[in-house]
KEZA-751747 format. One record per atom (N, C-alpha, C, O): residue in three letters; x, y, z. Coordinates in steps of 0.1 Angstrom, whole numbers, plus 5000, padded with zeros to 4 digits. Example, Ala and Ser with C-alpha at 12.3 -4.5 7.8 and 13.67 -1.06 7.14 Angstrom:
<pts>
ALA513249435078;ALA512349555078;ALA513249675078;ALA514249675085;SER512849785071;SER513749895071;SER512950005079;SER513450115080;
</pts>
This chain:
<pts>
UNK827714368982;UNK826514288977;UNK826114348965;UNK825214428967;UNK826314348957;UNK824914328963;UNK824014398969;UNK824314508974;UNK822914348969;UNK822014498969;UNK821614498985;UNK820414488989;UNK822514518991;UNK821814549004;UNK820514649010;UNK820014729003;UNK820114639024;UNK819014709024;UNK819314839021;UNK820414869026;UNK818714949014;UNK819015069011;UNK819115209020;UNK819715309019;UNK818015149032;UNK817715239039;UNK817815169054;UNK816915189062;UNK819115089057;UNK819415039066;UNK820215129074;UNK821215179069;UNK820115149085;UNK821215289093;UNK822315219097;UNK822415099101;UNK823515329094;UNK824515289094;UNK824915249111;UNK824415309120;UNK825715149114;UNK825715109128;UNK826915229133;UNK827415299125;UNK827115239147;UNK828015339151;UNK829315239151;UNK829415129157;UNK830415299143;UNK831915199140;UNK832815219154;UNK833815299155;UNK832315129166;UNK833315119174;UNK834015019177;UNK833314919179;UNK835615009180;UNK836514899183;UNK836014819194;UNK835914879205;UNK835614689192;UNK836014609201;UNK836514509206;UNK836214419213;UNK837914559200;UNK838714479203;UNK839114329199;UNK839914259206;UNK838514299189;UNK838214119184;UNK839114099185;UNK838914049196;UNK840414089184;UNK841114019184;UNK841613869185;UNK842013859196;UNK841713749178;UNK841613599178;UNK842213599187;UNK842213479189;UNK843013649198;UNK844013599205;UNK844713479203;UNK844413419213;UNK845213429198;UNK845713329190;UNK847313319193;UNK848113359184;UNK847613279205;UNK849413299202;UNK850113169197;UNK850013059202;UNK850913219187;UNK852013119179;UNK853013019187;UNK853613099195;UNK853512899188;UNK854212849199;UNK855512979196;UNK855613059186;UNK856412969211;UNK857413079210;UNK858213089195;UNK858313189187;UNK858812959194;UNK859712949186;UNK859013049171;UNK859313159167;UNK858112959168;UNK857313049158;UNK857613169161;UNK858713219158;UNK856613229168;UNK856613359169;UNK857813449173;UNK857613559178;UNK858913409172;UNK860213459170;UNK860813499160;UNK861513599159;UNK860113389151;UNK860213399137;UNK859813509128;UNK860313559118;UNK858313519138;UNK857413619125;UNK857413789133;UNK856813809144;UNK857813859129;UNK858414019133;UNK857114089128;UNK857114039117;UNK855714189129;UNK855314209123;UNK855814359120;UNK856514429128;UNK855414409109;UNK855914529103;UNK855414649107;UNK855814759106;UNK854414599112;UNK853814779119;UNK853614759136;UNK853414649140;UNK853714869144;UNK853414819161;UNK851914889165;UNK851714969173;UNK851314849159;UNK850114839159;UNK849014759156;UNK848914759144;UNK848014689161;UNK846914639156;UNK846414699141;UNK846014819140;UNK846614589130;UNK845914599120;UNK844414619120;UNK843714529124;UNK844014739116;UNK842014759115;UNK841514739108;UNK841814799098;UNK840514619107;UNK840014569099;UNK838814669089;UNK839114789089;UNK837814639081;UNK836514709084;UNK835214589088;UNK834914489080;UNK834714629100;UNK833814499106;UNK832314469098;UNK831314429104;UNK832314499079;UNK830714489073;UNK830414399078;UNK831114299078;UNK829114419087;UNK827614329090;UNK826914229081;UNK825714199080;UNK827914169073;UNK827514039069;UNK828213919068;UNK829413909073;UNK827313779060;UNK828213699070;UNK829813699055;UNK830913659057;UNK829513729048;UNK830513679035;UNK832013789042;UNK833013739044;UNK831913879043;UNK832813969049;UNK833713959061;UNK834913979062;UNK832613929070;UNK832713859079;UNK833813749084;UNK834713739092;UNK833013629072;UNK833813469067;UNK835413599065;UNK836113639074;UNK835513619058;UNK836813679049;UNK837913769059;UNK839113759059;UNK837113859067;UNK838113939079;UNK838813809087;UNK840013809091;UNK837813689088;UNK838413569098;UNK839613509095;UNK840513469103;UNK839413509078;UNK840613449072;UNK841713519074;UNK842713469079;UNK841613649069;UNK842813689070;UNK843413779078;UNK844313849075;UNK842613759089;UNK842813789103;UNK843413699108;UNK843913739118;UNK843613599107;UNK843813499116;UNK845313439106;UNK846313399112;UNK845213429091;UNK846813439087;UNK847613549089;UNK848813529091;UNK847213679091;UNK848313799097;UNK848313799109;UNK849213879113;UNK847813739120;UNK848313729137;UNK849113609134;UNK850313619138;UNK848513439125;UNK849313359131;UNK850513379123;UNK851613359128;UNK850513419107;UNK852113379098;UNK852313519103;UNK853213479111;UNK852213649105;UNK852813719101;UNK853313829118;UNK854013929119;UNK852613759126;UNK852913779140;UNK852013939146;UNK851813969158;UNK851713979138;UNK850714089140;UNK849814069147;UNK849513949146;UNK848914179158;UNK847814179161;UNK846514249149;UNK846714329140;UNK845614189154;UNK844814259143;UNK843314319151;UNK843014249160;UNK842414419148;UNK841514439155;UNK839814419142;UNK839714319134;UNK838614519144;UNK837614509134;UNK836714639141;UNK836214649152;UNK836714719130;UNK835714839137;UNK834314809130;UNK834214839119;UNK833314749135;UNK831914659132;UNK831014829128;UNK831114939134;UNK830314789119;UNK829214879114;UNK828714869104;UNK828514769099;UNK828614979098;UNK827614959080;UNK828615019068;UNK829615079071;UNK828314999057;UNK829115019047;UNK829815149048;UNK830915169053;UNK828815249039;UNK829315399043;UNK830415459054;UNK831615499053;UNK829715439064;UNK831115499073;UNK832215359074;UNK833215379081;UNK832215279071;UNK833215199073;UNK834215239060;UNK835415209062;UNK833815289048;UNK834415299041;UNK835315449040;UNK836515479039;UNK834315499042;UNK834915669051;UNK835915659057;UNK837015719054;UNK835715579068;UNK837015559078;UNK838315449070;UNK839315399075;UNK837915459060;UNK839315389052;UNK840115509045;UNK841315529046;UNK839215579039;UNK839915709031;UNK840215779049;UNK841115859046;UNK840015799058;UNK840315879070;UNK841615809072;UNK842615869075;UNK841815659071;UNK842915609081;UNK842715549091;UNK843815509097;UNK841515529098;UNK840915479107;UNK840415279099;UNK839915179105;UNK840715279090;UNK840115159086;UNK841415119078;UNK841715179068;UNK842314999084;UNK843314969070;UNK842814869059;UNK843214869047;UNK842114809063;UNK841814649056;UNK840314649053;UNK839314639061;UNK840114669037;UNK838514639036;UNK838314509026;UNK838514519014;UNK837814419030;UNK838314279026;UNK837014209012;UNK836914109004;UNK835914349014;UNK834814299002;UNK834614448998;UNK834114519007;UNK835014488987;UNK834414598981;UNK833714588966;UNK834514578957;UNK832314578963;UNK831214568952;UNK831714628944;UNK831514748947;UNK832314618933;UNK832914748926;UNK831414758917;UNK831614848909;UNK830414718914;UNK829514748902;UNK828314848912;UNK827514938908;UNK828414798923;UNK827614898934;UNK828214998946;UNK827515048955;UNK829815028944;UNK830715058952;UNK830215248956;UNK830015338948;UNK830015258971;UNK829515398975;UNK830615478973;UNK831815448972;UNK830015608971;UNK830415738967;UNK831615728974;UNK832515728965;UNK832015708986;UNK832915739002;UNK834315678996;UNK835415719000;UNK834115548985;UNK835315508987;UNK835515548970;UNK836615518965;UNK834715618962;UNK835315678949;UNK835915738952;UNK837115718948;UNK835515878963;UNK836015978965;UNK837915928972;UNK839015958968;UNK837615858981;UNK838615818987;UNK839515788979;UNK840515848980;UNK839215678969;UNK840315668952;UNK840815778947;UNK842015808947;UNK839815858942;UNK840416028934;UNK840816088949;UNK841316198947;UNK840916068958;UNK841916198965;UNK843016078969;UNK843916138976;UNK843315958967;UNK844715878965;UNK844715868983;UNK845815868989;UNK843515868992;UNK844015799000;UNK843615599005;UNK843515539015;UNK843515568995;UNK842815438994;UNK843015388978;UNK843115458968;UNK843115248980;UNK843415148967;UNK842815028968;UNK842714968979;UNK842315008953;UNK842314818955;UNK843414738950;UNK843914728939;UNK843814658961;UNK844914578958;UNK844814468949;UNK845714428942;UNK843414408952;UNK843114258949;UNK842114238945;UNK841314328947;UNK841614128940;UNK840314048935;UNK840313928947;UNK840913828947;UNK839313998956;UNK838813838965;UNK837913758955;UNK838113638953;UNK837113818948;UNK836413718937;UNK835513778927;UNK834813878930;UNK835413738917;UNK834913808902;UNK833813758901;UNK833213818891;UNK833113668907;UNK832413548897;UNK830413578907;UNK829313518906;UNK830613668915;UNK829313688918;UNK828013688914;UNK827813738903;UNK826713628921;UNK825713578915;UNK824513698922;UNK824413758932;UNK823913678911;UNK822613748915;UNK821413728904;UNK821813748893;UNK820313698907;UNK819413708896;UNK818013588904;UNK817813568916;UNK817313528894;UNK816013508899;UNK816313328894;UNK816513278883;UNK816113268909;UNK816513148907;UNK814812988911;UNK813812988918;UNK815212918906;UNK814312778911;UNK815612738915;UNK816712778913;UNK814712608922;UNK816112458929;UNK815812378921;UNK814812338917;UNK817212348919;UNK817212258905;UNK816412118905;UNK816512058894;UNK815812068912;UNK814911968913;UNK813912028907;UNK813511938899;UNK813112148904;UNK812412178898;UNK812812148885;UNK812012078880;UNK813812178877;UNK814212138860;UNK814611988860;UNK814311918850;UNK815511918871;UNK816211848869;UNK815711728876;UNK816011618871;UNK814811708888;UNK814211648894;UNK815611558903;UNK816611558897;UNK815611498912;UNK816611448922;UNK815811318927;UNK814811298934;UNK816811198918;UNK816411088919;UNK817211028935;UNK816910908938;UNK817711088941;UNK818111048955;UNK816911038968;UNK816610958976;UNK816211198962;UNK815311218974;UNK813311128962;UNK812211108965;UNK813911108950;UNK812411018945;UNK812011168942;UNK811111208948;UNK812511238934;UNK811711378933;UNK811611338914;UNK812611298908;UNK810811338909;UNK810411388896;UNK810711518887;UNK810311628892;UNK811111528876;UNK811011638871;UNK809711768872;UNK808711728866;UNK809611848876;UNK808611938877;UNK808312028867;UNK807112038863;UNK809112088861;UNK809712208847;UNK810812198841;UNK811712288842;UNK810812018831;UNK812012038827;UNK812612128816;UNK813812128811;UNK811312198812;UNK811612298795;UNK811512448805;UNK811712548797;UNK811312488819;UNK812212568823;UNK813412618819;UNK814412558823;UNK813812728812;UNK814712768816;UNK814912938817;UNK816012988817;UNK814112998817;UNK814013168811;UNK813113228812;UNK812013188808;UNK813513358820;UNK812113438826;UNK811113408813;UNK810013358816;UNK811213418805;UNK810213388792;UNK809013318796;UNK807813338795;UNK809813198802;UNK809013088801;UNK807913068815;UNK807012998816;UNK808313158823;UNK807513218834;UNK805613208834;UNK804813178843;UNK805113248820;UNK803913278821;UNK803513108821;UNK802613088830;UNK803913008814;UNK803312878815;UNK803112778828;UNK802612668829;UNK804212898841;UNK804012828850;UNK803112878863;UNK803712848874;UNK802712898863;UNK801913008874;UNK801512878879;UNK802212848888;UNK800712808876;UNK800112718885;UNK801012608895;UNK800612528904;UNK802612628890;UNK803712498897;UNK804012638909;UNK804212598921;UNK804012758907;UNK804812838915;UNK803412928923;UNK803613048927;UNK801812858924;UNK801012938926;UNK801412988941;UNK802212968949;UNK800513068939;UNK800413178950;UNK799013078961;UNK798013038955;UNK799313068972;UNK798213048982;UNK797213138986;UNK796113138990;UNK798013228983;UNK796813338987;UNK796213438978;UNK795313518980;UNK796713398967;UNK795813468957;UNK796113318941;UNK796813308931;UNK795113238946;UNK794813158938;UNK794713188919;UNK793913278915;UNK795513098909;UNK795313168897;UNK796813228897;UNK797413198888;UNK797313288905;UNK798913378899;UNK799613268903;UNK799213158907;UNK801413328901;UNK801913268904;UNK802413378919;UNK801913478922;UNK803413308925;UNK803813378934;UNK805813358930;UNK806513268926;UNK806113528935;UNK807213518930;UNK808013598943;UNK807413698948;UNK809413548948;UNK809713618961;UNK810813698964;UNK812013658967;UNK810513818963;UNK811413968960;UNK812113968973;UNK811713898983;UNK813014048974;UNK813614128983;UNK812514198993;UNK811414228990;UNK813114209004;UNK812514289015;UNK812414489011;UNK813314569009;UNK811014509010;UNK811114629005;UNK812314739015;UNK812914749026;UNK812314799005;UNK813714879009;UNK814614919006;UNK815115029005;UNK814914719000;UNK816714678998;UNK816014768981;UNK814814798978;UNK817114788975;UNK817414788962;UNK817214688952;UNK817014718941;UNK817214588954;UNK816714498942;UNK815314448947;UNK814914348941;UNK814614498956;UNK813114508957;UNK812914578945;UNK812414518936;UNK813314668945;UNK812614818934;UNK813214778924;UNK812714838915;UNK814414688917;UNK814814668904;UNK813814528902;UNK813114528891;UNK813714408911;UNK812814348906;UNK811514348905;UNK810914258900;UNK810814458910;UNK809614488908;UNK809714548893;UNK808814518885;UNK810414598891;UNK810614668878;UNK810714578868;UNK810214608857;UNK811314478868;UNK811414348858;UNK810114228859;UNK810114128851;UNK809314238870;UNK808414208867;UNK807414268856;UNK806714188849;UNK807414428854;UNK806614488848;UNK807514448836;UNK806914348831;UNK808314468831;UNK808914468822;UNK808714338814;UNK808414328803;UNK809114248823;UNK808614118813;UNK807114078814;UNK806713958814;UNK806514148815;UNK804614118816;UNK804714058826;UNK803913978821;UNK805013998840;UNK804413918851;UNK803813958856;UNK802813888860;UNK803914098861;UNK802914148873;UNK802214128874;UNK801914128886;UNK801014078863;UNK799514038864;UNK799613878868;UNK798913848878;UNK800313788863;UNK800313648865;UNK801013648876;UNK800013668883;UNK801913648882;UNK802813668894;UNK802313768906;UNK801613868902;UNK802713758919;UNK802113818933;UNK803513858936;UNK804413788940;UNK803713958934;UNK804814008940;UNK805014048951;UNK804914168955;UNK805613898960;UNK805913858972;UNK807213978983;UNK808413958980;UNK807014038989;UNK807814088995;UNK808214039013;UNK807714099023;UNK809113939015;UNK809113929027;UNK809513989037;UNK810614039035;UNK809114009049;UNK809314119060;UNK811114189063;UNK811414299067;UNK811914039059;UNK813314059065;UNK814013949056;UNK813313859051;UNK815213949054;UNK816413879045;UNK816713779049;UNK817513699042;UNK816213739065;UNK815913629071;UNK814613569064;UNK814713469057;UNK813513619066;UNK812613559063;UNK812813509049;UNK812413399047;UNK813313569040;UNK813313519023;UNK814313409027;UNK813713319032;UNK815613389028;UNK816313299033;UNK815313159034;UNK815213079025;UNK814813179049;UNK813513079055;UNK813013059045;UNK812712939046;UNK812413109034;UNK811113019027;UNK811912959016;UNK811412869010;UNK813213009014;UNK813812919002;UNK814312809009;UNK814312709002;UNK814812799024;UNK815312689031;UNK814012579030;UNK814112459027;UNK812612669033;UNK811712559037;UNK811212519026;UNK810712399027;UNK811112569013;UNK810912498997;UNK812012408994;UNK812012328985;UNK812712429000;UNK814012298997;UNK813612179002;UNK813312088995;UNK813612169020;UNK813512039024;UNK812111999021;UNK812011899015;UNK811312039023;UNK809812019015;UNK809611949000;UNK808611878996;UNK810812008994;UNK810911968980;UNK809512008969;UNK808911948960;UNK809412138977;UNK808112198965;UNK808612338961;UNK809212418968;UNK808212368947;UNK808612448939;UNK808612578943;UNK807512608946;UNK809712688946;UNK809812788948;UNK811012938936;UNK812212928933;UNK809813048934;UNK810313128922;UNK810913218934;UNK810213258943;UNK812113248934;UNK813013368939;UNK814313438935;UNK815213378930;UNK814313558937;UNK815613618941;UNK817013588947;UNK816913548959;UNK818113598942;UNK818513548955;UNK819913608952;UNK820213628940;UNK820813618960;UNK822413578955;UNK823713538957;UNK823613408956;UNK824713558959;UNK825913458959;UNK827513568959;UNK827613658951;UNK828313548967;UNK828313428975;UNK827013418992;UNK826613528997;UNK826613348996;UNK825913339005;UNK825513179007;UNK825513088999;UNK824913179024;UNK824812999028;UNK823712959017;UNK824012869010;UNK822712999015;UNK822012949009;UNK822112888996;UNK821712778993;UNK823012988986;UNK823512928977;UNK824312818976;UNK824312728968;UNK825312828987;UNK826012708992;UNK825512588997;UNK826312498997;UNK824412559002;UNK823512469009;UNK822712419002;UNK822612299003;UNK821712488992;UNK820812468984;UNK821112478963;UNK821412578957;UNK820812368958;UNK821412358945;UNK820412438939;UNK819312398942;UNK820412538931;UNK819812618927;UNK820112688912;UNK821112738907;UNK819212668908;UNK819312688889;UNK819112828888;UNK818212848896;UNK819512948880;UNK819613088878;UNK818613108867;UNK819113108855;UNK817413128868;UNK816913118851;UNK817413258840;UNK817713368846;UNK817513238829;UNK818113318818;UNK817613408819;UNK816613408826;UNK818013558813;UNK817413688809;UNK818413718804;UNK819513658805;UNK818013848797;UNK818513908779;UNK820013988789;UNK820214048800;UNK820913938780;UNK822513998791;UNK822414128791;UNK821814208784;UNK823214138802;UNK823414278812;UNK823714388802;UNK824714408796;UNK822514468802;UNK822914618797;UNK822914728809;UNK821914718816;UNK823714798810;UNK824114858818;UNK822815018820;UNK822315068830;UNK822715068806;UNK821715138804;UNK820415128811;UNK819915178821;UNK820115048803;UNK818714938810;UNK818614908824;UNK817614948830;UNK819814838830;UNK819814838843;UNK819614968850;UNK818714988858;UNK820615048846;UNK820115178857;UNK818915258856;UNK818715348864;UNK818215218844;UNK816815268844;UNK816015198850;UNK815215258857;UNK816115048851;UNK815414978861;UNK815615008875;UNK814615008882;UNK816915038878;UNK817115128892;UNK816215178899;UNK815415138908;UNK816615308889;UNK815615458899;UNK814315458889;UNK813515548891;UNK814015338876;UNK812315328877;UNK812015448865;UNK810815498865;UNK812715488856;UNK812515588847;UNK812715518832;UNK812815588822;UNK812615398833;UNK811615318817;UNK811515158828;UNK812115158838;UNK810815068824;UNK810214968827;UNK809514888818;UNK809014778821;UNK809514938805;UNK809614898791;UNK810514728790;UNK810014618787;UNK811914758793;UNK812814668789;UNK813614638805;UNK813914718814;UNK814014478804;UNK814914478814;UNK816214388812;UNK816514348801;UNK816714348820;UNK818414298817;UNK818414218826;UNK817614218835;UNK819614098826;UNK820614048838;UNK821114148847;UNK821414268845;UNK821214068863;UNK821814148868;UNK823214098862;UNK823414008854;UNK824214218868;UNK826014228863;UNK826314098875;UNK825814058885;UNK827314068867;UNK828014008879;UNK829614048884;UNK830614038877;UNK829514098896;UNK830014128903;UNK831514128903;UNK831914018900;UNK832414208906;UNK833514198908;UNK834014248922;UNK834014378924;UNK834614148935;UNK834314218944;UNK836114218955;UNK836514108960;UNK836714328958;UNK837814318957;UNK838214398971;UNK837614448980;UNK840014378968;UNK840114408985;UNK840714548986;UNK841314578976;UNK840714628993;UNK841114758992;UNK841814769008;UNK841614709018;UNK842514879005;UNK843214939019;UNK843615079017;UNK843815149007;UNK843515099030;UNK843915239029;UNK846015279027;UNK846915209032;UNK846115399019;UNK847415399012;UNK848515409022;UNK849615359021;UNK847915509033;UNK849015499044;UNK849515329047;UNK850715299045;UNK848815249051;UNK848915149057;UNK850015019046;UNK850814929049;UNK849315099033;UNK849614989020;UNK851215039023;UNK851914939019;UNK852215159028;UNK853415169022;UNK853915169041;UNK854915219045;UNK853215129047;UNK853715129062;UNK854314919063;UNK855214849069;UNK852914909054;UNK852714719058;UNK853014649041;UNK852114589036;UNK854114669036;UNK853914609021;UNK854214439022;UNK854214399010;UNK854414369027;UNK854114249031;UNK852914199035;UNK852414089032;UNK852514259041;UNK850814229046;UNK849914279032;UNK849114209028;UNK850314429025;UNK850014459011;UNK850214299003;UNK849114249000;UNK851014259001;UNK851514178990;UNK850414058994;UNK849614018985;UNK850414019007;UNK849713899011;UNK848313939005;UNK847713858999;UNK848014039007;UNK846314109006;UNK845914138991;UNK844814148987;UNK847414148981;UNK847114178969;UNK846713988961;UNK846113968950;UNK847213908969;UNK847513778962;UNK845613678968;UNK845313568963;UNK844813738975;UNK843913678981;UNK843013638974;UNK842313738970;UNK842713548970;UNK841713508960;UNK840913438964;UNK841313338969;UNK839613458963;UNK838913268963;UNK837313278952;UNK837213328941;UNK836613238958;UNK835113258939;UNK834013258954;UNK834113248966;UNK833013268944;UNK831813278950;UNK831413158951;UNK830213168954;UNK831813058950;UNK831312908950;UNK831812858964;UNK831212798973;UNK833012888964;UNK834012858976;UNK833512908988;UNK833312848999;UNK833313048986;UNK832713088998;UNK831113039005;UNK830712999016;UNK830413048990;UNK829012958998;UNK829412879004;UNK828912879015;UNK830412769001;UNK830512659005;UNK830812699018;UNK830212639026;UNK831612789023;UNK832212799035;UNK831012869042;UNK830912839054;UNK830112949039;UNK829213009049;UNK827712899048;UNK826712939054;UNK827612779041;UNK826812659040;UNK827312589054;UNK826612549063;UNK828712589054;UNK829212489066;UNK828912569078;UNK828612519088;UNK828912739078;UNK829012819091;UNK827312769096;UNK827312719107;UNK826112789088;UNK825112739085;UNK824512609092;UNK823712599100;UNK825212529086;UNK825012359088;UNK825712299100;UNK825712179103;UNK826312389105;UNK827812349122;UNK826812459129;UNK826012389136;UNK826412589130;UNK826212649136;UNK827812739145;UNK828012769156;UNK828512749133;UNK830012839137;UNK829812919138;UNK828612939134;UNK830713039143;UNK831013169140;UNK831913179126;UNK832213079120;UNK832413319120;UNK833213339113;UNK834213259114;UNK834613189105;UNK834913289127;UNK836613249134;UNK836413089137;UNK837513049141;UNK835312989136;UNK835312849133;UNK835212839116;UNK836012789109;UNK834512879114;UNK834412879096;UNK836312909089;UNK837012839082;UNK836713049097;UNK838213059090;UNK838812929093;UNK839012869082;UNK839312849103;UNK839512769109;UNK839712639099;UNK840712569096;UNK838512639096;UNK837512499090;UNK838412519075;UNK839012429069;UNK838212629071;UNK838412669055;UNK840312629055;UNK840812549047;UNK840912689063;UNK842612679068;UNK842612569070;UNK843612549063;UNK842212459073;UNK842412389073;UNK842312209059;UNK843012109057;UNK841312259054;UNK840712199045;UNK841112249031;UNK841012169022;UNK841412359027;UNK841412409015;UNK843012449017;UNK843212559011;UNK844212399022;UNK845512449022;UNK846212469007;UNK847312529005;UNK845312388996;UNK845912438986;UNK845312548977;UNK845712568965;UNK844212618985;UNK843712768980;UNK844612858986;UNK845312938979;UNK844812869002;UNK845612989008;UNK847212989007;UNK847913089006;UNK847612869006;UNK849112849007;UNK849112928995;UNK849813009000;UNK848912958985;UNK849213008973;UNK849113168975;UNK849113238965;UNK848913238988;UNK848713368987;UNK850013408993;UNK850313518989;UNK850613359001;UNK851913339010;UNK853013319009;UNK853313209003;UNK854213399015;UNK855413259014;UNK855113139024;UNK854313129033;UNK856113049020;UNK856212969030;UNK856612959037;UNK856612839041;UNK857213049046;UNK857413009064;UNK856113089063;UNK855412989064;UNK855413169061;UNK854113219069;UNK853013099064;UNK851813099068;UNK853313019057;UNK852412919057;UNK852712809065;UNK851812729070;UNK854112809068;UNK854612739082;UNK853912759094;UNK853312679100;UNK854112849095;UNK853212929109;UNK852212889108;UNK851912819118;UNK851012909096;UNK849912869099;UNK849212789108;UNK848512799118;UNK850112679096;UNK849712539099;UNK850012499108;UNK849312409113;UNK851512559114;UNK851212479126;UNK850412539139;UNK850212479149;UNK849912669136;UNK848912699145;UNK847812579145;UNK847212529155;UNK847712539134;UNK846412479136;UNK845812359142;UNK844612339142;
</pts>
């Protein structure tokens, strides 16, 4: 992510065994020999984008490639630990612009690599729904702010984005204190003068911020937030990113830890990629090669965690849904008898 909660405890990383159980008709699976005799280990990150991603390609290495596969579930940190340990082969989302200490270290001592780019194109920053600039002649919605476009233009609107509870500001809706881009966007509130015009909204849980952007949507009344991508919301809800001065890297990390507030920046956007551990990369180089080739964007995935969302799936219906519908994203990571397999699992 992304700025996840900062001071979230790490969960205790134990196997349970997920496995899709998923068996290939015989003939298939005659076919597909896997290269290691052991369950491939995932790492199980507690969100849903990671999540979405272990499904996928969990479920192409049992069905093309005949392997079992497992998921040791928990929090970043030790899941990443347990990749430089050998305990973790497969880490299917690694933040490289926010990437923890556990898996540098693990790089410089050469027991772990990134193979791949799951996706480059990550979002983060302070968004309206585009019916606010653009207005949505489907639902009879009106333009509301169509010379919106840039924190700039923030102070002219305090009255479209007011605050209920403190009448006169505007109201603006941060992160759950805690997370990390609570304390960067509080900091860019000061930075671009809002603090006084703006209520800096902090909701209880990442659920609740979620909920008030879901419920300014179908309501169709104006809402100023945080937010980022890939995730259902972005996928579900059309949403405009307003401008700020491009990403300096300086700047940003003073906005961080809060040591100038003077000036602030874009968030970076994200580069966010697959890694494994090295034993595993020279035990499984076909599963490597498949894992080096996995691609998809941040658009694709909202879309796919919008449908997990909108169905009420799990991950392993979402992989499903995605395998099935998008064959000319995955077929391209594969040969084709393991794309054989797939499909006809499906």
């Amino acid at each position: 992510m992304k700025f996840l909660p900062a001071g979230a405890a790490a969960l205790m990383a134990i196997g349970l065994g997920l496995s899709f159980q998923l068996n290939a008709s015989p003939a298939h699976a005659a076919d597909a020999s896997c290269e290691i005799d052991r369950p491939v280990m995932f790492a199980g990150l507690n969100y849903d984008s990671a999540l979405f991603h272990n499904a996928v390609a969990r479920y192409i290495i049992e069905k093309g490639y005949g392997c079992q596969t497992d998921a040791l579930p928990g929090d970043t940190i030790p899941l990443l630990t347990g990749a430089g340990k050998g305990d973790i082969d497969v880490v299917m989302e690694i933040w490289r612009d926010n990437v923890a200490d556990a898996w540098k270290k693990a790089e410089a001592a050469g027991t772990v690599k990134q193979v791949g780019v799951n996706f480059d194109d990550a979002v983060e920053g302070w968004f309206v729904p585009s019916f606010v600039i653009k207005g949505d002649k489907e639902r009879g919605i009106e333009p509301m702010a169509p010379d919106l476009k840039s924190v700039s233009d923030l102070p002219k609107y305090t009255k479209l984005f007011e605050d209920a509870e403190e009448p006169g500001k505007g109201r603006f809706y941060n992160c759950p204190s805690g997370w990390v881009c609570e304390k960067v966007n509080s900091n860019k509130l000061k930075a671009y003068g809002l603090d006084d015009s703006y209520t800096n909204f902090r909701p209880g849980t990442g659920a609740a911020l979620s909920a008030a952007i879901a419920s300014a949507n179908k309501r169709a009344q104006p809402i100023l937030f945080y937010y980022w991508g890939p995730t259902w919301v972005m996928g579900l809800y059309d949403s405009v990113k307003l401008e700020e001065p491009a990403y300096n890297k300086e700047i940003f990390d003073k906005l961080k830890d809060g040591s100038d507030t003077s000036k602030a920046t874009a968030y970076p956007q994200s580069t966010v990629t697959v890694g494994v551990n090295t034993g595993f990369m020279k035990s499984a180089p076909k599963l490597t090669e498949f894992l080096s080739h996995y691609h998809t964007s941040s658009a694709l995935v909202s879309e796919m965690l919008a449908y997990m969302q909108d169905e009420g799936e799990k991950p392993e219906g979402a992989a499903k849904h995605f395998l099935k519908e998008k064959q000319d994203v995955w077929t391209k990571w594969v040969p084709e008898d393991v794309a054989a397999r797939v499909k006809d699992s499906l």
